[in-house]
mmCIF file as Biopython writes it, N, C-alpha, C and O atoms, coordinates in Angstrom:
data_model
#
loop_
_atom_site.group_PDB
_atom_site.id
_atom_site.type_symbol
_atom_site.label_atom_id
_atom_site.label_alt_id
_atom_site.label_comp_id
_atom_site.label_asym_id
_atom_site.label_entity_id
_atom_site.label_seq_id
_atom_site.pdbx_PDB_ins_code
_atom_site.Cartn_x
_atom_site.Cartn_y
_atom_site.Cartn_z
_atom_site.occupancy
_atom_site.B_iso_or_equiv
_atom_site.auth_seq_id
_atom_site.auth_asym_id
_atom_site.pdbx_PDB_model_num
ATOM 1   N N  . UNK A ? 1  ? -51.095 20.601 -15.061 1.0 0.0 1  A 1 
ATOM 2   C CA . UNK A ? 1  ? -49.790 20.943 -14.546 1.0 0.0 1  A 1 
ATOM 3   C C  . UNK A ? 1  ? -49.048 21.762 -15.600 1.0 0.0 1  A 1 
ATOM 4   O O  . UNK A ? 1  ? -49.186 21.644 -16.818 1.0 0.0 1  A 1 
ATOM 5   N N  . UNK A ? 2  ? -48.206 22.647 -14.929 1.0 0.0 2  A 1 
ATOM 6   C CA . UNK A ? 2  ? -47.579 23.668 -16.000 1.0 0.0 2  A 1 
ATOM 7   C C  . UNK A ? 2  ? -46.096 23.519 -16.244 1.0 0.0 2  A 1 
ATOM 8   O O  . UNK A ? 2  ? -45.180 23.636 -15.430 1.0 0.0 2  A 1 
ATOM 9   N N  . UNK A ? 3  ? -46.051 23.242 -17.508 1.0 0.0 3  A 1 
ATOM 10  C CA . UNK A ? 3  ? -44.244 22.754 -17.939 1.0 0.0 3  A 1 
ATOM 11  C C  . UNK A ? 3  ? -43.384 22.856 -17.079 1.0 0.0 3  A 1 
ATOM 12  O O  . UNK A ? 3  ? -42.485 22.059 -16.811 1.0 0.0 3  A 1 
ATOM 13  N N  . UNK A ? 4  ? -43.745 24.332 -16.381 1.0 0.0 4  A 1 
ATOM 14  C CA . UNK A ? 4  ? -42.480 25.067 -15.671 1.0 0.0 4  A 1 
ATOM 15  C C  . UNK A ? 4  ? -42.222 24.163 -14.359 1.0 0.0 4  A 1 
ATOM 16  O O  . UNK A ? 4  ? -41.164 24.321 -13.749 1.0 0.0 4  A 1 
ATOM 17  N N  . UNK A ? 5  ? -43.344 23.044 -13.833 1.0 0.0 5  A 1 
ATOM 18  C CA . UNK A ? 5  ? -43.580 22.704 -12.876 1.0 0.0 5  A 1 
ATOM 19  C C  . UNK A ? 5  ? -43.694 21.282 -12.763 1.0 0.0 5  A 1 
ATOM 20  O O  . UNK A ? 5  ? -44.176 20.678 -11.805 1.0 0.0 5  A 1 
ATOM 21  N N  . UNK A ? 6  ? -43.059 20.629 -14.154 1.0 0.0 6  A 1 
ATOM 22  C CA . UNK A ? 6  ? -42.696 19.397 -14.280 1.0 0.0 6  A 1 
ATOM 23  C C  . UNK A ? 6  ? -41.462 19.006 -13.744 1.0 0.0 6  A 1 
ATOM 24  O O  . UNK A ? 6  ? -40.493 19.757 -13.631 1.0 0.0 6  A 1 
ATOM 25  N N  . UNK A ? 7  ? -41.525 17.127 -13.220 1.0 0.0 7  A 1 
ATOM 26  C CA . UNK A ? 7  ? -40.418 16.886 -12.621 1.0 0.0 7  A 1 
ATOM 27  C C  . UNK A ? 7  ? -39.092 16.727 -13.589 1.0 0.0 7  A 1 
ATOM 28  O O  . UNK A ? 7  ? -39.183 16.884 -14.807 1.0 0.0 7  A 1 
ATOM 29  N N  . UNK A ? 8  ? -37.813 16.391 -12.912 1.0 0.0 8  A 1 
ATOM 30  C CA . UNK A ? 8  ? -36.889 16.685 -14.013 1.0 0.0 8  A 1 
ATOM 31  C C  . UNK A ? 8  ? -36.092 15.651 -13.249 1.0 0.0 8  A 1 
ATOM 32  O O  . UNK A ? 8  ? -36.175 15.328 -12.064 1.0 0.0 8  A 1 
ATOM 33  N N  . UNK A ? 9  ? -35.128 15.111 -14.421 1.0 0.0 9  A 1 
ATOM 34  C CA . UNK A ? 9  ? -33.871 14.187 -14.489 1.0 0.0 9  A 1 
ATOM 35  C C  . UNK A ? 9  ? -32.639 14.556 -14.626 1.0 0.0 9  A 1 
ATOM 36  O O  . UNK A ? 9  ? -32.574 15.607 -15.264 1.0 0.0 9  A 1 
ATOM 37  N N  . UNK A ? 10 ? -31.450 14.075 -14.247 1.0 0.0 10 A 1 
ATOM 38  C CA . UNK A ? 10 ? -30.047 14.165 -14.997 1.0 0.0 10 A 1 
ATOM 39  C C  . UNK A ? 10 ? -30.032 12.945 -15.726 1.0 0.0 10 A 1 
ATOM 40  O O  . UNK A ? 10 ? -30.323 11.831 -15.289 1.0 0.0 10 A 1 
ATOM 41  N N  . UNK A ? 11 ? -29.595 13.312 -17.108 1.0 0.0 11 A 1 
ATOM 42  C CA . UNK A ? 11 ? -29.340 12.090 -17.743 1.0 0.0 11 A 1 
ATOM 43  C C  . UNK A ? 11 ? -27.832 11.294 -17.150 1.0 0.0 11 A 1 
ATOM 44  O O  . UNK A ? 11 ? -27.038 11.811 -16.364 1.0 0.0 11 A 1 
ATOM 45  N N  . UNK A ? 12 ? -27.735 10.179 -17.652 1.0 0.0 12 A 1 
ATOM 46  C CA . UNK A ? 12 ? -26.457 9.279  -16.654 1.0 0.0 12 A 1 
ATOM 47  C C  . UNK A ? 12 ? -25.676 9.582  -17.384 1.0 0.0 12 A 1 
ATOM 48  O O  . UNK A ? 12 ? -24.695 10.088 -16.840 1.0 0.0 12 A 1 
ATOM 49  N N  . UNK A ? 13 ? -25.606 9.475  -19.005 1.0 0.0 13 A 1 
ATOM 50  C CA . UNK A ? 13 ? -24.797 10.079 -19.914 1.0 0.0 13 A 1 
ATOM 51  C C  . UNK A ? 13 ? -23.898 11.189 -20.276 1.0 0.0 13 A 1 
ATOM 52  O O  . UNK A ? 13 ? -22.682 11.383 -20.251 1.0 0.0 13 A 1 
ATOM 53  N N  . UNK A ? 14 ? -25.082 11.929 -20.665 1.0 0.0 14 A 1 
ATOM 54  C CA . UNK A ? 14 ? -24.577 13.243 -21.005 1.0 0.0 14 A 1 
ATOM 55  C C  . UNK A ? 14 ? -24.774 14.826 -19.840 1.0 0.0 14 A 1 
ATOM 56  O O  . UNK A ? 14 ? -24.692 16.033 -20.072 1.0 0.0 14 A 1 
ATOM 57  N N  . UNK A ? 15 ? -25.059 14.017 -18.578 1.0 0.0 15 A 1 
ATOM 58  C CA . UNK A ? 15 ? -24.947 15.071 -17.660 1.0 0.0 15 A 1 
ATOM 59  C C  . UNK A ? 15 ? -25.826 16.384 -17.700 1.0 0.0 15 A 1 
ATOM 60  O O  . UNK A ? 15 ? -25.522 17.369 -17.026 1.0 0.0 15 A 1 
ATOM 61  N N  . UNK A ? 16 ? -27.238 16.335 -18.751 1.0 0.0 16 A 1 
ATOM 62  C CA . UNK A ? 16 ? -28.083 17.312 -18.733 1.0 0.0 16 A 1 
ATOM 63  C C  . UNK A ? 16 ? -28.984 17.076 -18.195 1.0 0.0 16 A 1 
ATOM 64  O O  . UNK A ? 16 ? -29.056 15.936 -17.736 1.0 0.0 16 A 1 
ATOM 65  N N  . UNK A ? 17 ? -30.162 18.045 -17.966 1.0 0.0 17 A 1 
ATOM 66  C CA . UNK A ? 17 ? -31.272 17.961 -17.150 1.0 0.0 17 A 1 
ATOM 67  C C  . UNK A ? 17 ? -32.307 17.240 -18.273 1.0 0.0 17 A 1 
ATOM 68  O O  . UNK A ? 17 ? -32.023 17.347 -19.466 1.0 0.0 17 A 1 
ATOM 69  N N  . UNK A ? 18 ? -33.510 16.504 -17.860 1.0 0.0 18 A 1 
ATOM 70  C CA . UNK A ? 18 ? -34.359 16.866 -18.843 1.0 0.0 18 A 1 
ATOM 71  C C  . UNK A ? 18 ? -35.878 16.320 -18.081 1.0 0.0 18 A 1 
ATOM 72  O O  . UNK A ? 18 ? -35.986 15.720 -17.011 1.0 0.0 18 A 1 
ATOM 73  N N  . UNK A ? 19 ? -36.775 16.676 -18.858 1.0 0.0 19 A 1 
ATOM 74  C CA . UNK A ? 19 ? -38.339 17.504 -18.200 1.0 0.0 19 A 1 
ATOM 75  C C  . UNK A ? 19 ? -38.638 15.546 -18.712 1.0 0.0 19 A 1 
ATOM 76  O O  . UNK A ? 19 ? -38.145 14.673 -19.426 1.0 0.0 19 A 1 
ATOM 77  N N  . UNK A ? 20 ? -39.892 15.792 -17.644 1.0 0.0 20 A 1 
ATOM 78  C CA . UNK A ? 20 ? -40.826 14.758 -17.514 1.0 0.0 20 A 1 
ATOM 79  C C  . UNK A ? 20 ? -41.653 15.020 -19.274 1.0 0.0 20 A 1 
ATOM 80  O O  . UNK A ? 20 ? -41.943 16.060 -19.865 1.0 0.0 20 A 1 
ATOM 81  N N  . UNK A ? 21 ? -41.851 13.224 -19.749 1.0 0.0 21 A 1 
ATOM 82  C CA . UNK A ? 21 ? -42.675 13.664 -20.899 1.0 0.0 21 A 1 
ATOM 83  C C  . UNK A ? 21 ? -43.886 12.784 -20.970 1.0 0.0 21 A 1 
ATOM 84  O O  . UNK A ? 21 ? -43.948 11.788 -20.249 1.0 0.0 21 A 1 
ATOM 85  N N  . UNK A ? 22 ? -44.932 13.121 -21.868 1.0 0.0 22 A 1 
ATOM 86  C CA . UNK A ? 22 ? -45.765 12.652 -21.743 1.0 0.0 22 A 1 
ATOM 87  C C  . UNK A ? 22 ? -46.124 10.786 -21.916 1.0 0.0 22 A 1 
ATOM 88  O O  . UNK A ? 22 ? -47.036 10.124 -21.423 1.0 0.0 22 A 1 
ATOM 89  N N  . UNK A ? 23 ? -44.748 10.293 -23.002 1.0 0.0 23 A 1 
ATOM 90  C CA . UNK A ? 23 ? -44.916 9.083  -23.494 1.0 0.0 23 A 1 
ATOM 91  C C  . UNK A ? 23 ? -43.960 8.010  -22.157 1.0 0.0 23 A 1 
ATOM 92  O O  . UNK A ? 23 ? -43.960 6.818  -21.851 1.0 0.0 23 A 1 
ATOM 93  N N  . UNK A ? 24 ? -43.201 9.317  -21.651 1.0 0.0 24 A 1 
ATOM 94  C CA . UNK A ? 24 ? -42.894 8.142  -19.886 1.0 0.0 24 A 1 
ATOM 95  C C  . UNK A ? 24 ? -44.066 8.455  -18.626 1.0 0.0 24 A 1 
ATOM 96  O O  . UNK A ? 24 ? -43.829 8.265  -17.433 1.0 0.0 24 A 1 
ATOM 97  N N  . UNK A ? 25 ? -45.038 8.841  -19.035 1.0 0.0 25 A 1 
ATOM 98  C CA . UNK A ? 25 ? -45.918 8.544  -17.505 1.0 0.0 25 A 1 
ATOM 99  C C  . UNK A ? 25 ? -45.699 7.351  -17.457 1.0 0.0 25 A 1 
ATOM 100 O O  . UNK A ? 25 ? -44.527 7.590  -17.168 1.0 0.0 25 A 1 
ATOM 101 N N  . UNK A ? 26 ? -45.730 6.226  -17.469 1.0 0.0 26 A 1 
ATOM 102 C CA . UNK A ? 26 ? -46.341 4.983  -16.843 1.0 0.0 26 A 1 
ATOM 103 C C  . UNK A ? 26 ? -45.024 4.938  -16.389 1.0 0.0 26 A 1 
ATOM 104 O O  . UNK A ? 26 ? -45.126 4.399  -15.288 1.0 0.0 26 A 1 
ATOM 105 N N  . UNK A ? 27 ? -43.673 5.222  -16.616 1.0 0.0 27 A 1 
ATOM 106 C CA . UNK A ? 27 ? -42.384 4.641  -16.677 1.0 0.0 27 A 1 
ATOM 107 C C  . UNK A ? 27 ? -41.277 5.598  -15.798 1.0 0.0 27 A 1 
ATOM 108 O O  . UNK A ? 27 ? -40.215 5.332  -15.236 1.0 0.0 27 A 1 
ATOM 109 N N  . UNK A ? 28 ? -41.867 6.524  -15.925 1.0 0.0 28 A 1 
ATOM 110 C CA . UNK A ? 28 ? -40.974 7.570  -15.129 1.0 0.0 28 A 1 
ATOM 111 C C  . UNK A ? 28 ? -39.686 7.579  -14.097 1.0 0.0 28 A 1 
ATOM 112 O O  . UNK A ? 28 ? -38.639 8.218  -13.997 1.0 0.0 28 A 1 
ATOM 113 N N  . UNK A ? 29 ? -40.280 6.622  -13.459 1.0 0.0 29 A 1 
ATOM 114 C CA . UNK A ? 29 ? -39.038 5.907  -12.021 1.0 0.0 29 A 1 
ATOM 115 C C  . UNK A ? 29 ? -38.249 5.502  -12.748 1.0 0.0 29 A 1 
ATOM 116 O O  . UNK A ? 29 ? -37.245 6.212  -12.696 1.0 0.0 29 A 1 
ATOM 117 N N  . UNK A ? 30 ? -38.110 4.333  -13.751 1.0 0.0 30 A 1 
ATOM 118 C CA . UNK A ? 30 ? -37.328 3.834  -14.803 1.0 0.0 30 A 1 
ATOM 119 C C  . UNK A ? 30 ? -36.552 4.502  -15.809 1.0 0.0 30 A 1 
ATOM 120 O O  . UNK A ? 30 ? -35.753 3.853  -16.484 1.0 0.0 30 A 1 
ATOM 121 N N  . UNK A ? 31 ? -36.737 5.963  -16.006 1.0 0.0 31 A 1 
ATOM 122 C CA . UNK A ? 31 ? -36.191 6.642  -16.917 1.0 0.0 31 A 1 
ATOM 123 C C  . UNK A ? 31 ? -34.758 7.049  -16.634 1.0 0.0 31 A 1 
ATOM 124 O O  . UNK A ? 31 ? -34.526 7.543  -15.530 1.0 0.0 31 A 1 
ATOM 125 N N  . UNK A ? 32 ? -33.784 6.901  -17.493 1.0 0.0 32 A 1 
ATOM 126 C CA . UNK A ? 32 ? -32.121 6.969  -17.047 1.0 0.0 32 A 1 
ATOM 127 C C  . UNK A ? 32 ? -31.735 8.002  -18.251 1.0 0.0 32 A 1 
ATOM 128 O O  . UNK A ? 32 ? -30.920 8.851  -17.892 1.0 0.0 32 A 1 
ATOM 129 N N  . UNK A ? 33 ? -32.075 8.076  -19.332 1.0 0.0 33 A 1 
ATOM 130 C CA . UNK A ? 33 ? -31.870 8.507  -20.544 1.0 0.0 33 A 1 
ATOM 131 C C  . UNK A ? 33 ? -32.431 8.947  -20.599 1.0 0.0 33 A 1 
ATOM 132 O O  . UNK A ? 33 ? -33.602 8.595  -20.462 1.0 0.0 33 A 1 
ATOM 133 N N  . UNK A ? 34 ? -31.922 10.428 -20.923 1.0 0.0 34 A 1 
ATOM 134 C CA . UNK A ? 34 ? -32.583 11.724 -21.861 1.0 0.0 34 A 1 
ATOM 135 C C  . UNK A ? 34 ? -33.062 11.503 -23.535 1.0 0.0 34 A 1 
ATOM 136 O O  . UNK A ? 34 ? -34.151 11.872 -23.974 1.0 0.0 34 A 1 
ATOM 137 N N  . UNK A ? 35 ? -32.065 10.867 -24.283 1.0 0.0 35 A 1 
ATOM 138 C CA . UNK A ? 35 ? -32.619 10.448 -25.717 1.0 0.0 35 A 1 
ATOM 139 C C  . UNK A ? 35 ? -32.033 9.094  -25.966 1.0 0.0 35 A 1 
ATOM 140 O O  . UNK A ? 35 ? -31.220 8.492  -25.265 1.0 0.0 35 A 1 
ATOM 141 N N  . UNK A ? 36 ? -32.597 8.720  -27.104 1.0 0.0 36 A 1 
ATOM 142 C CA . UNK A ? 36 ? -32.029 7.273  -27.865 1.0 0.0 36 A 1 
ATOM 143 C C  . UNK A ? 36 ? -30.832 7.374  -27.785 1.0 0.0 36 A 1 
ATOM 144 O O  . UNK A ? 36 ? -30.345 6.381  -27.245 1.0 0.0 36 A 1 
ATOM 145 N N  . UNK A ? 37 ? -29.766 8.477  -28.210 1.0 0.0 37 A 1 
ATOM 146 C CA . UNK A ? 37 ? -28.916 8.447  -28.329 1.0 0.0 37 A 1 
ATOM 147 C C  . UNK A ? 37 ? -27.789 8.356  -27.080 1.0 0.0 37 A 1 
ATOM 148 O O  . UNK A ? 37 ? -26.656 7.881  -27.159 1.0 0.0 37 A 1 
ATOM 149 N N  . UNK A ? 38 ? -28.553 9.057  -25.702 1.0 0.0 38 A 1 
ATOM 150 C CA . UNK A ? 38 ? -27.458 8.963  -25.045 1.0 0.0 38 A 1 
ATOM 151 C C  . UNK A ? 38 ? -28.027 6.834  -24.067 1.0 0.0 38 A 1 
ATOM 152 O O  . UNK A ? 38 ? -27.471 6.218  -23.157 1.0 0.0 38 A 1 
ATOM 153 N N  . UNK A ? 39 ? -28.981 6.571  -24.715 1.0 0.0 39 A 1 
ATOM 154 C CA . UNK A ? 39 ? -29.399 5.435  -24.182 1.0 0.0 39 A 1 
ATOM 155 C C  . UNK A ? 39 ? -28.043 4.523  -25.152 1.0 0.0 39 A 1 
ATOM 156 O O  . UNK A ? 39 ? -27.305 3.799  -24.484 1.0 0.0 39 A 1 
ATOM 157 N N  . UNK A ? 40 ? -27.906 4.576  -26.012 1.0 0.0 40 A 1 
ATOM 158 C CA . UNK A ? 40 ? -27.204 3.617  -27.031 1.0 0.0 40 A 1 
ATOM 159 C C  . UNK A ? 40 ? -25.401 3.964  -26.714 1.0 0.0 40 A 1 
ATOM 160 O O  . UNK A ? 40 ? -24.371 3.427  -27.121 1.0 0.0 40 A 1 
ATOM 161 N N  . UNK A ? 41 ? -25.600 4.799  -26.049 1.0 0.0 41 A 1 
ATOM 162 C CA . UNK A ? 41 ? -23.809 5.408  -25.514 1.0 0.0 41 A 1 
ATOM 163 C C  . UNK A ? 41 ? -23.873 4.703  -24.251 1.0 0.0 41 A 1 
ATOM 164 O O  . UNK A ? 41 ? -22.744 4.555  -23.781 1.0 0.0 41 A 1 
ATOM 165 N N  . UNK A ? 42 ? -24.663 4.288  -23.640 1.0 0.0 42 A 1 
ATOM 166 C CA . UNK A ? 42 ? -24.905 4.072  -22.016 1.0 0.0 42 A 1 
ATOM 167 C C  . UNK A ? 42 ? -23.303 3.071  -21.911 1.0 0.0 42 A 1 
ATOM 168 O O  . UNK A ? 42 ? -22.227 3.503  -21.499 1.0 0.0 42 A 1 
ATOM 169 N N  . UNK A ? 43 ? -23.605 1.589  -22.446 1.0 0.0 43 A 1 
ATOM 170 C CA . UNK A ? 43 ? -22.150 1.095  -22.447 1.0 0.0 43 A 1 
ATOM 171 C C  . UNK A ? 43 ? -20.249 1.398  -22.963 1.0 0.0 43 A 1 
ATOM 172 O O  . UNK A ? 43 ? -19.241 0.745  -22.691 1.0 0.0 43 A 1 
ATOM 173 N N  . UNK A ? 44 ? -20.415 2.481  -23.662 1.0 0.0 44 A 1 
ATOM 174 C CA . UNK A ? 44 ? -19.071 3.141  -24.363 1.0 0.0 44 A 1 
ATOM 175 C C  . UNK A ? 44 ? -18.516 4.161  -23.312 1.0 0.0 44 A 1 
ATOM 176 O O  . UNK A ? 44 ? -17.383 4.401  -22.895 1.0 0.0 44 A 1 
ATOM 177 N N  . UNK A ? 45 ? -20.287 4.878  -22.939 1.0 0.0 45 A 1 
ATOM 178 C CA . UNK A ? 45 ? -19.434 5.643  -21.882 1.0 0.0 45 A 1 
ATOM 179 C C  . UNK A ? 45 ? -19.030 4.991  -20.004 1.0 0.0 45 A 1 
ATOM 180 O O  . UNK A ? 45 ? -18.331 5.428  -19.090 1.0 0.0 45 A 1 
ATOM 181 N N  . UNK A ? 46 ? -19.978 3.697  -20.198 1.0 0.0 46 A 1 
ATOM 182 C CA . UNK A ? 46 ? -19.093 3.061  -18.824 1.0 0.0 46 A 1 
ATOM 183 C C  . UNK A ? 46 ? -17.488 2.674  -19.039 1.0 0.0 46 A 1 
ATOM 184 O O  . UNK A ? 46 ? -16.621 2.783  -18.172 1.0 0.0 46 A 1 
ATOM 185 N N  . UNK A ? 47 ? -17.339 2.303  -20.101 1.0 0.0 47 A 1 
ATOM 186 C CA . UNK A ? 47 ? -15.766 1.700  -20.427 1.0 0.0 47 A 1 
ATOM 187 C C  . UNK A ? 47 ? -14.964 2.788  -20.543 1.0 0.0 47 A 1 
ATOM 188 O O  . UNK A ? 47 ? -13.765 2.653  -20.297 1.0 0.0 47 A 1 
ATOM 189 N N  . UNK A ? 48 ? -15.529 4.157  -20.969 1.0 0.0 48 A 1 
ATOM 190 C CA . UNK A ? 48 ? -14.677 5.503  -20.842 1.0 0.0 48 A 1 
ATOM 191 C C  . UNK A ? 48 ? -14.679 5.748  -19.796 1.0 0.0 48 A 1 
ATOM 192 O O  . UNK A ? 48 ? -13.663 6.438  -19.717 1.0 0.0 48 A 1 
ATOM 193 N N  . UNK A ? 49 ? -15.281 5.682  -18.382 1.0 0.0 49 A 1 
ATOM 194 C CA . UNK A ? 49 ? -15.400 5.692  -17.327 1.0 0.0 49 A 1 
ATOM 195 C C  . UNK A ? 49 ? -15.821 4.696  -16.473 1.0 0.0 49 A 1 
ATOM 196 O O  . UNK A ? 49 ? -16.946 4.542  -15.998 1.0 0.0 49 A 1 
ATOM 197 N N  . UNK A ? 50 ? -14.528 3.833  -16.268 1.0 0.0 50 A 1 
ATOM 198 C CA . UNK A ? 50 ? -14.997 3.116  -15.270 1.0 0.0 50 A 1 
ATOM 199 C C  . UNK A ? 50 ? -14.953 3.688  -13.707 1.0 0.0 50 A 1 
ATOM 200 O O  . UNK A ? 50 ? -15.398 3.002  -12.787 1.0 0.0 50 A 1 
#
């Protein structure tokens, strides 16, 4: 399969797109977060937005 033609996400966070990777195959459905970082904001930014 060719990059260009990988599936893609919005992160919940930070509102960007981001590409399917190789270390979430098994997990993919489960993926909410684009990086560690916007995973570790997940609760600061619910209380900034409830």
């Amino acid at each position: 399969m060719k990059k260009q033609h990988l599936p893609t996400k919005t992160c919940l966070v930070c509102g960007r797109p981001f590409t399917w990777r190789k270390k979430w195959e098994k997990v993919w459905e489960e993926v909410k977060y684009c990086s560690d970082r916007c995973r570790s904001q997940r609760n600061k930014k619910a209380i900034e937005n409830p």
